[in-house]
KOLSE-422376 format. One line per field, with one value per residue (C-alpha): residue number from 1; residue in one letter; chain; x, y, z. Coordinates in nm, 4 decimals, padded with zeros to 6 digits. Layout:
BEGIN
k [NUM:...]
r [A:...]
c [A:...]
east [X:...]
north [Y:...]
up [Z:...]
***
This chain:
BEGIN
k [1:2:3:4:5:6:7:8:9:10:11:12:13:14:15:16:17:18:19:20:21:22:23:24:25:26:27:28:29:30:31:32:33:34:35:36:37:38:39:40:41:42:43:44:45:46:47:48:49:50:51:52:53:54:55:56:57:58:59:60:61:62:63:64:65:66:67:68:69:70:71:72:73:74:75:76:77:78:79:80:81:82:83:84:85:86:87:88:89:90:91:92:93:94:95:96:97:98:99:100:101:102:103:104:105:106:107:108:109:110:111:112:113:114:115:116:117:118:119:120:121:122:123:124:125:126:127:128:129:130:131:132:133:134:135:136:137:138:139:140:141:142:143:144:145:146:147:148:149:150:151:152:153:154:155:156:157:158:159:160:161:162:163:164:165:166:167:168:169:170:171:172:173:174:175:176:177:178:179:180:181:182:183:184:185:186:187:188:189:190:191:192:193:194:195:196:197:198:199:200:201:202:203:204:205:206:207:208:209:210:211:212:213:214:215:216:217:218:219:220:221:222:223:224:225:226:227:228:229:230:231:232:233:234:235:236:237:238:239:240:241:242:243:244:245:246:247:248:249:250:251:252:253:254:255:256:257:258:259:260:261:262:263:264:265:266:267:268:269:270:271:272:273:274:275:276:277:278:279:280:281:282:283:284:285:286:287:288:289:290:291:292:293:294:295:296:297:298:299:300:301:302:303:304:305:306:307:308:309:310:311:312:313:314:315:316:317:318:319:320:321:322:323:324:325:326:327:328:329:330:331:332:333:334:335:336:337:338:339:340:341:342:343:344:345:346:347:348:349:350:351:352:353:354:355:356:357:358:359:360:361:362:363:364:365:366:367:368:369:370:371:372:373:374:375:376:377:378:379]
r [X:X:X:X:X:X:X:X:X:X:X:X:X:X:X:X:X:X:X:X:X:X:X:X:X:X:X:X:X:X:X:X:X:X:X:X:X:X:X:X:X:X:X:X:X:X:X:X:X:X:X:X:X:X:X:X:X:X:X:X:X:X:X:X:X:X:X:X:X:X:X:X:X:X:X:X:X:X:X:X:X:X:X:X:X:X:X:X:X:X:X:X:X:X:X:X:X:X:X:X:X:X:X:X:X:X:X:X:X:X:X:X:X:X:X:X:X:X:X:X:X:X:X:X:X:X:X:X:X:X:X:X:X:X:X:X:X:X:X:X:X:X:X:X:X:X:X:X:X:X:X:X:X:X:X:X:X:X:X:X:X:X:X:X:X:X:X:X:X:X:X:X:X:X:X:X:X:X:X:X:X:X:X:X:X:X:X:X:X:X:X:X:X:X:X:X:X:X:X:X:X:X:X:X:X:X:X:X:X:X:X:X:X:X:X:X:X:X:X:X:X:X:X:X:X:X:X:X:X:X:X:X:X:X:X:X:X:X:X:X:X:X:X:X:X:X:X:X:X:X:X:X:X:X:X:X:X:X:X:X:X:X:X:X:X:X:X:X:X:X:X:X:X:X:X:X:X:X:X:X:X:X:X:X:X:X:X:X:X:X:X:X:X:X:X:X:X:X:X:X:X:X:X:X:X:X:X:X:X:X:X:X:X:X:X:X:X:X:X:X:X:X:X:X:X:X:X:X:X:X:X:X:X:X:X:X:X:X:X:X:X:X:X:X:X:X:X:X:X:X:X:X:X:X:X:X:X:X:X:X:X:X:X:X:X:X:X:X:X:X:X:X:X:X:X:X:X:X:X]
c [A:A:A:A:A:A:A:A:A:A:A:A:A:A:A:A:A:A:A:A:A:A:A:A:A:A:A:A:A:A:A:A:A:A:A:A:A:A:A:A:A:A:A:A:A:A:A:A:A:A:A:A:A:A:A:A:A:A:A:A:A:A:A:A:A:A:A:A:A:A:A:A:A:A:A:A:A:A:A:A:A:A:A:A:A:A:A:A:A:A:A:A:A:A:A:A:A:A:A:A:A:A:A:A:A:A:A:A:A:A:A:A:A:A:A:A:A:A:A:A:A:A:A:A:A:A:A:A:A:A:A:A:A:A:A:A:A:A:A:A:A:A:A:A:A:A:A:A:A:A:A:A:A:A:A:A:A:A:A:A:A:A:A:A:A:A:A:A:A:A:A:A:A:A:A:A:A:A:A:A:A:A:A:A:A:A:A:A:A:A:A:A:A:A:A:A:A:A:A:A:A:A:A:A:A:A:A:A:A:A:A:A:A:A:A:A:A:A:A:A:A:A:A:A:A:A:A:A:A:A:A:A:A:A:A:A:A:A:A:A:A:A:A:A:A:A:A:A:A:A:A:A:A:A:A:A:A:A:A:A:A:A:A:A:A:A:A:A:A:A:A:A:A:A:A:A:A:A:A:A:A:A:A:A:A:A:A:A:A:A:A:A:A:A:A:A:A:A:A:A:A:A:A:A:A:A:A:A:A:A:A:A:A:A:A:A:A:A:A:A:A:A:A:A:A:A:A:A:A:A:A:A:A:A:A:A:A:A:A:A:A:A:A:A:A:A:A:A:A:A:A:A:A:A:A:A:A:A:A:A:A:A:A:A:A:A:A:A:A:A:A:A:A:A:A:A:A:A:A]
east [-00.3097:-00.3871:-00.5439:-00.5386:-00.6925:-00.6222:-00.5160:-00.2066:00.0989:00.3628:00.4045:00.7155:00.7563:00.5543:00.5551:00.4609:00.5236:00.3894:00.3080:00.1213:-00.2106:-00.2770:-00.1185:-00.1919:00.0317:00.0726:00.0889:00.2149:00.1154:00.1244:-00.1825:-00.2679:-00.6681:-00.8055:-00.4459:-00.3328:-00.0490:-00.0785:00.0564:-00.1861:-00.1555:-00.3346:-00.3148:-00.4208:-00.4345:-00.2865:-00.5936:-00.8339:-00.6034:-00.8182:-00.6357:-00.8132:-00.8193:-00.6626:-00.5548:-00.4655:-00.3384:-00.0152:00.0931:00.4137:00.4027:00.4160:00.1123:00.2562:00.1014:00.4342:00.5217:00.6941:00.7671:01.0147:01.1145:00.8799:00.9009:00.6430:00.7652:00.5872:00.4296:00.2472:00.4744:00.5084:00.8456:00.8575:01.1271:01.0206:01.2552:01.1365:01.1599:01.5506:01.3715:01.1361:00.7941:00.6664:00.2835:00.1118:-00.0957:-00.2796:-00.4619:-00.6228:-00.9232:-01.2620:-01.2938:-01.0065:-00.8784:-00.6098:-00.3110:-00.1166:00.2482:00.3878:00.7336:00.9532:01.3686:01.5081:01.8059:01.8402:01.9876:01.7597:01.6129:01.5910:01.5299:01.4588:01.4576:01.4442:01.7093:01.4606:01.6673:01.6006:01.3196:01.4160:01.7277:01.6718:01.8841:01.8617:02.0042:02.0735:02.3538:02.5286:02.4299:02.2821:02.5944:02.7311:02.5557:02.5733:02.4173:02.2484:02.1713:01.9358:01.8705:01.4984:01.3743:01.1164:00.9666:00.8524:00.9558:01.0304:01.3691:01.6578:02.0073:02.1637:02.4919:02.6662:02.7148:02.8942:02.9680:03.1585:02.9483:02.7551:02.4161:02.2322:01.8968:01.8025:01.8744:01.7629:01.9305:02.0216:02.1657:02.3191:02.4619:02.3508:02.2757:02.2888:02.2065:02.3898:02.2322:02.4957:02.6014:02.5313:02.7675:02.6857:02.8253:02.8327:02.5841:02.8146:03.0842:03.0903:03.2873:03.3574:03.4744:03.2485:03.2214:03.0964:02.7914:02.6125:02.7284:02.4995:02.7410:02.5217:02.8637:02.6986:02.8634:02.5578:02.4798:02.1712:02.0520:01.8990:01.6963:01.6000:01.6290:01.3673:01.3336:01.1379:01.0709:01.3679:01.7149:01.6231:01.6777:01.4727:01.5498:01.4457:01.6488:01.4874:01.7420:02.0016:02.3036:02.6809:02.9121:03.1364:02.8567:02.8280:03.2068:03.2460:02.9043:02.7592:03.0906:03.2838:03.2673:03.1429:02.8756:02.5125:02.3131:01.9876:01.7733:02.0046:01.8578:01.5237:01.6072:01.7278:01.4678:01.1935:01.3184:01.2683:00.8964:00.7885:00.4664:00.6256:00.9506:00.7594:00.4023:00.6082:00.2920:00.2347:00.4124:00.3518:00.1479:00.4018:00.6594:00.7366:00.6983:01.0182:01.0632:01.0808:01.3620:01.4066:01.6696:01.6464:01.9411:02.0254:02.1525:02.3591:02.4960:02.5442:02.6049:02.2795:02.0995:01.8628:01.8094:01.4837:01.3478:00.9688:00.7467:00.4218:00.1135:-00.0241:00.1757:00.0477:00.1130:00.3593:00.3897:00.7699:00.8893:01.0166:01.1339:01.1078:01.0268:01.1475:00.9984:00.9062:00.7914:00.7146:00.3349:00.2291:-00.0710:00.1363:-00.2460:-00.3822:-00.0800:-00.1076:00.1709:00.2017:00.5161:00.4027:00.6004:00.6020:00.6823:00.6543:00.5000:00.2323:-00.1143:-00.1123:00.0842:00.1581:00.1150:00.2343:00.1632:00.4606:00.4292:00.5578:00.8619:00.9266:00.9164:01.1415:01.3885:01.3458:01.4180:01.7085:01.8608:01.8361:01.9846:02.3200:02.3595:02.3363:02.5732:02.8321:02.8137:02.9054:03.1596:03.3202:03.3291:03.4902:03.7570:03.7843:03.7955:04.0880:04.2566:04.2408:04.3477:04.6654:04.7572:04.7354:04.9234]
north [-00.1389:-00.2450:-00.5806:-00.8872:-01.2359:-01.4624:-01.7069:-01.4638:-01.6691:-01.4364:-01.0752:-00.9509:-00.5933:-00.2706:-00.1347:00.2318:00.5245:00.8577:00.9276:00.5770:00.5032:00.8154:00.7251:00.3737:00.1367:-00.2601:-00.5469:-00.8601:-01.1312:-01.5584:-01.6689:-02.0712:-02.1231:-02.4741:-02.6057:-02.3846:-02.1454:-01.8174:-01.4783:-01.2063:-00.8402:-00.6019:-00.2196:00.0377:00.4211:00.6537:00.7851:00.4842:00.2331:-00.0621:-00.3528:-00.3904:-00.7595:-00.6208:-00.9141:-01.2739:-01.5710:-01.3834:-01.6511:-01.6564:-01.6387:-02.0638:-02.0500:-02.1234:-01.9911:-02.1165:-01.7611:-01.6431:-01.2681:-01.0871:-00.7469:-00.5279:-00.2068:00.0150:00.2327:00.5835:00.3957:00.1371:-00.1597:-00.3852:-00.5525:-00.8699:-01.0740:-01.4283:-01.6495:-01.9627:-01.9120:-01.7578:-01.4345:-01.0706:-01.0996:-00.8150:-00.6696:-00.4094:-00.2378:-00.0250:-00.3598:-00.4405:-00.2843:-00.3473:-00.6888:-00.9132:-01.1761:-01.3906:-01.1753:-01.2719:-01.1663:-01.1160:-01.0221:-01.2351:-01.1619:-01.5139:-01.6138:-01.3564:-01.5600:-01.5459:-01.1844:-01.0267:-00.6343:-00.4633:-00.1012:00.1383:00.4387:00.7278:00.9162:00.6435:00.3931:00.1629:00.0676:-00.1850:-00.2862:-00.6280:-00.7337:-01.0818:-01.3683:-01.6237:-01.8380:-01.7752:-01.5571:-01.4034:-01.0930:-00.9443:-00.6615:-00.7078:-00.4838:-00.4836:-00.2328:-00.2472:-00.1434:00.0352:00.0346:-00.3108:-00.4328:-00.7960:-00.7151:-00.6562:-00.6860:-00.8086:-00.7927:-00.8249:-00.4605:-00.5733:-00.8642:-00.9573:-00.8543:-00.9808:-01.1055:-00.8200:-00.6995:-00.4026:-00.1929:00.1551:00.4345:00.7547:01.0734:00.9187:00.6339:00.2451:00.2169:-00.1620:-00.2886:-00.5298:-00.5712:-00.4443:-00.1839:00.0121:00.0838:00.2609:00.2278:00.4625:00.3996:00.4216:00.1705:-00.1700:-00.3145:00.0419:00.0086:00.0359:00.3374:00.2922:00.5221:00.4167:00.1240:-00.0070:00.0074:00.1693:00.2355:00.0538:-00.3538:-00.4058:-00.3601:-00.2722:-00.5067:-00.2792:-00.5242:-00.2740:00.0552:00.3091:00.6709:00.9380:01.2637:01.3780:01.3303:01.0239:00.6835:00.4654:00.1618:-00.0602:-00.3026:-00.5879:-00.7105:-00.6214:-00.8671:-00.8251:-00.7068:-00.9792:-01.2477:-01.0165:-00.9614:-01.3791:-01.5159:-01.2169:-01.0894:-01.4341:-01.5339:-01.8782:-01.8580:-01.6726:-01.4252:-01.5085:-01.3536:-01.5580:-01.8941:-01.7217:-01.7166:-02.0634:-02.2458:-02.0310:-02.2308:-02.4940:-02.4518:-02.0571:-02.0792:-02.3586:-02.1491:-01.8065:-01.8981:-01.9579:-01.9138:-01.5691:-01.4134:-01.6581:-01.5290:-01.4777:-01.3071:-00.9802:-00.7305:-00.5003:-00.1848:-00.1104:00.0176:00.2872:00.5017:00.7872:00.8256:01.1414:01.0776:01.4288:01.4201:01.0966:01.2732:01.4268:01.0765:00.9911:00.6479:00.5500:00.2938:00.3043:00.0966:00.0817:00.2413:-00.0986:-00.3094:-00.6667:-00.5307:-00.8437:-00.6688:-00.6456:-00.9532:-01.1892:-01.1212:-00.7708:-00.5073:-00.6638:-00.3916:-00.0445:00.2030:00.5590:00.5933:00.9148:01.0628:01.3983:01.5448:01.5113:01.6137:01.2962:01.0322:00.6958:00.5104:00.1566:-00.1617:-00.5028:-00.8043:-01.0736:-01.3177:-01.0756:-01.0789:-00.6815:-00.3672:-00.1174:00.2380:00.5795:00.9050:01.0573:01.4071:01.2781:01.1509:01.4773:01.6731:01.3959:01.4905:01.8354:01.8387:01.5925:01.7578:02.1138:01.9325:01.8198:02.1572:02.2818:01.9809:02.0412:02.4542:02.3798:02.1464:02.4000:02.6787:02.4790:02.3883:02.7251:02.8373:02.5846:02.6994:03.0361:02.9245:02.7474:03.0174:03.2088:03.0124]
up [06.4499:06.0811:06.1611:05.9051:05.8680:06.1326:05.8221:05.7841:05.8955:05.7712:05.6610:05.5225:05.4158:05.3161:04.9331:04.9132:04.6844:04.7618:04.3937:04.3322:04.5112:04.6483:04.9525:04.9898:05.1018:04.9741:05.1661:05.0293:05.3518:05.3300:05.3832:05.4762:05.3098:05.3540:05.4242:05.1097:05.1128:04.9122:04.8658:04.8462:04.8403:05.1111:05.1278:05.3884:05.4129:05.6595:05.6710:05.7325:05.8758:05.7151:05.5365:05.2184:05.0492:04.6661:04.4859:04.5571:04.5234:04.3468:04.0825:03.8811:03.4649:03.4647:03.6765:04.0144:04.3403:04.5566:04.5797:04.9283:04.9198:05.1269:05.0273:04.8030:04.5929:04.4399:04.2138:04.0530:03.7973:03.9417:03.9442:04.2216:04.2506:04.4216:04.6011:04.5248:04.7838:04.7147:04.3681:04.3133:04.1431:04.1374:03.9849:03.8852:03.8808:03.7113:04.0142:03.7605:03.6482:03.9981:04.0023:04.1527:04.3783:04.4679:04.1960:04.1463:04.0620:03.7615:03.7368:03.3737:03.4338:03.5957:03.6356:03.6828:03.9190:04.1500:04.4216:04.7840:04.7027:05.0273:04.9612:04.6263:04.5151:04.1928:04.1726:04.2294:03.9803:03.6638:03.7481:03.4810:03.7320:03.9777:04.2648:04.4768:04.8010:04.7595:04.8667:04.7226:05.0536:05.3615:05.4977:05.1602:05.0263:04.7344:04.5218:04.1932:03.9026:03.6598:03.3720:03.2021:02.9026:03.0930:03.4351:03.4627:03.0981:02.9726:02.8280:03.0611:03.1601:03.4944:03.6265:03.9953:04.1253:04.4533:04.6884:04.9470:05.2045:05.5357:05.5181:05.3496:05.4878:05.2989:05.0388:04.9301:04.7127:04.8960:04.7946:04.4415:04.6481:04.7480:05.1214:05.1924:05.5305:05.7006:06.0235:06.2432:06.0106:05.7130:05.4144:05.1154:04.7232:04.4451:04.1732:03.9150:03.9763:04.0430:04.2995:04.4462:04.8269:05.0618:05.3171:05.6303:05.7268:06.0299:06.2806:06.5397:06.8938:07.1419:07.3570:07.5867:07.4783:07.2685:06.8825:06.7629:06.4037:06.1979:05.9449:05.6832:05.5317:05.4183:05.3511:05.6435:05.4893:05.2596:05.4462:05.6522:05.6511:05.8910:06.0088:06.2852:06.5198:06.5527:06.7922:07.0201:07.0708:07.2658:07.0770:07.1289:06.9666:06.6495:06.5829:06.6549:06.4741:06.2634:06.0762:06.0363:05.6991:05.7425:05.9691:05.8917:06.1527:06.2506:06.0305:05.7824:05.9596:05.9358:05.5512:05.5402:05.7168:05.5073:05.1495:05.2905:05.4524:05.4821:05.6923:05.8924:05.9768:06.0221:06.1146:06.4672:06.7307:06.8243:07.1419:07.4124:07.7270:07.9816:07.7839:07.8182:07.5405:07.4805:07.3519:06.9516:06.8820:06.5603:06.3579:06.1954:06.0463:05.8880:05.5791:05.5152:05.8269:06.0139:06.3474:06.3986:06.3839:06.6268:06.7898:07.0076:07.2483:07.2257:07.5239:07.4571:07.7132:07.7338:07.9281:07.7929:07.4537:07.3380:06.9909:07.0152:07.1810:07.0224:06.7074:06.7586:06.4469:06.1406:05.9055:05.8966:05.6082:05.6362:05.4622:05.3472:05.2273:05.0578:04.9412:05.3067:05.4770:05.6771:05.7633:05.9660:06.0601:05.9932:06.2040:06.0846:06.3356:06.1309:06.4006:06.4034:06.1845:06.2356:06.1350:06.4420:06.3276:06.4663:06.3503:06.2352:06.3708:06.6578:06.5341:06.3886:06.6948:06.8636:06.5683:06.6168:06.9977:06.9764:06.7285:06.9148:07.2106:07.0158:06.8428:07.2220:07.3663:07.0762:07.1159:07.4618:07.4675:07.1665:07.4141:07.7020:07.4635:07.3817:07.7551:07.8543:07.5160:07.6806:07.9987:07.8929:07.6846:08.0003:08.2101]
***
């Protein structure tokens, strides 16, 4: 585990970029100091597995500290993108000016009414591009755009790439095309039309009557996506609650009740003693081939090990150190003041291996069809 302050009442997402930081990742976390509540930003290694106090409190350019982050973005440059909740908006911060011990954190850049940011992103193709996964309320999602003058600028342009959809929880830009994540699915967009429809790439039916909520997307290695599932719920309570038009999912209430009071709503007492931790539950969802994903239940060796009850994993990032060679797969639960980590060689050989498998399964099943195709020509 990366362990944090036990001040930490919330900790929303992971921000890393294997060409910034030399393979350090950043941690925004709400912190409550002498009754205070503040933002500051952490980072760790996949190396060292130490969080490191960078900067904080994070204020806004008028000099507010009221700053509640969700999503976060680093991009190749250096500059942290921000979803502000509280504040309708992504602040922006130069990580090539924190240096040396931690101080207050001044954002200069901030781009104003971007309705309950949730996710944020660059296109990896043209980092002056930004992409948001917002809503028009707590059950209406939509997708905004906004072009800079350069990484990070003060001059830019913003404009409503898509709605219509569920509530969205993540957003990330794969293959030339915007993967949004709504929970119990995930669609994609081209880049270069608005409004384009929406094609279905991954849904979460286990073909067992339950759906899996994946409640964000990032990249693993080159072709995957990872996501966790930070719940599992009938299908019959998603296609009544989740995809009705008028009523929000839970991580929507989560959303709601954190305007109003963050560190009440999330600083939600840690896992209570007699409840039983469950498995974490990952995708790795191959992005060039949709069939060859690979789904996991993971139980932790130590039994009283609460770290996925609850809430479950609400957050995971893939954090790589590309000079060392070494990787972790980080998971954030966010009634937890600590980030599980797994070495991703593992993960790789579980790919491997499953993969092999279905290559056998489907060259099987091809040659039994193949055999009764025989058989009734035969007869």
């Amino acid at each position: 585990y990366v362990k944090f302050p036990n001040d930490v009442k919330f900790i929303g997402s992971i921000a890393h970029n294997t060409k910034f930081g030399s393979g350090k990742a950043f941690v925004p976390v709400l912190r409550e100091i002498k009754g205070e509540k503040e933002t500051h930003i952490y980072g760790f290694h996949p190396t060292s597995l130490q969080a490191q106090h960078i900067a904080g409190p994070i204020k806004a350019p008028d000099g507010s500290s009221d700053v509640t982050v969700f999503g976060s973005h680093v991009d190749k440059q250096g500059m942290l993108y921000l979803c502000c909740w509280n504040r309708n908006s992504i602040l922006v911060a130069n990580m090539n000016k924190v240096k040396g011990k931690a101080e207050t954190l001044f954002c200069e850049v901030e781009y104003e009414e971007i309705m309950k940011p949730k996710d944020v992103t660059t296109d990896p193709r043209n980092e002056k591009i930004l992409y948001v996964a917002g809503s028009r309320d707590t059950s209406t999602g939509m997708v905004y755009k906004i072009v800079l003058d350069q990484p990070g600028g003060t001059d830019y342009q913003k404009s409503v790439q898509a709605d219509g959809f569920s509530t969205l929880a993540g957003i990330k830009v794969v293959n030339k095309e915007i993967w949004l994540c709504q929970m119990y699915d995930i669609v994609s967009q081209d880049t270069k039309k608005r409004q384009s429809p929406a094609v279905q790439q991954w849904k979460g039916n286990d073909g067992k009557g339950n759906v899996w909520l994946a409640n964000c997307i990032n990249a693993f290695d080159t072709k995957y996506a990872l996501c966790p599932a930070y719940k599992v719920l009938p299908e019959d309570v998603v296609d009544s609650v989740m995809k009705s038009s008028t009523s929000g999912s839970g991580l929507a209430s989560i959303f709601c009740c954190c305007k109003k009071d963050a560190s009440k709503a999330l600083s939600l007492t840690h896992n209570e003693e007699n409840e039983e931790g469950g498995p974490i539950r990952l995708m790795f969802i191959d992005t060039l081939n949709v069939s060859k994903s690979v789904h996991m239940e993971i139980f932790l060796s130590e039994k009283n090990d609460k770290f996925s009850s609850k809430s479950g994993i609400t957050h995971v990032q893939h954090v790589v150190d590309s000079k060392k060679g070494k990787g972790v797969v980080a998971c954030i639960n966010f009634e937890e003041p600590r980030i599980l980590v797994m070495k991703d060689t593992a993960f790789r050989d579980i790919i491997k291996n499953e993969t092999q498998l279905k290559v056998q399964k489907n060259t099987v099943q091809k040659k039994t069809v193949q055999k009764k195709t025989v058989q009734k020509k035969t007869v």
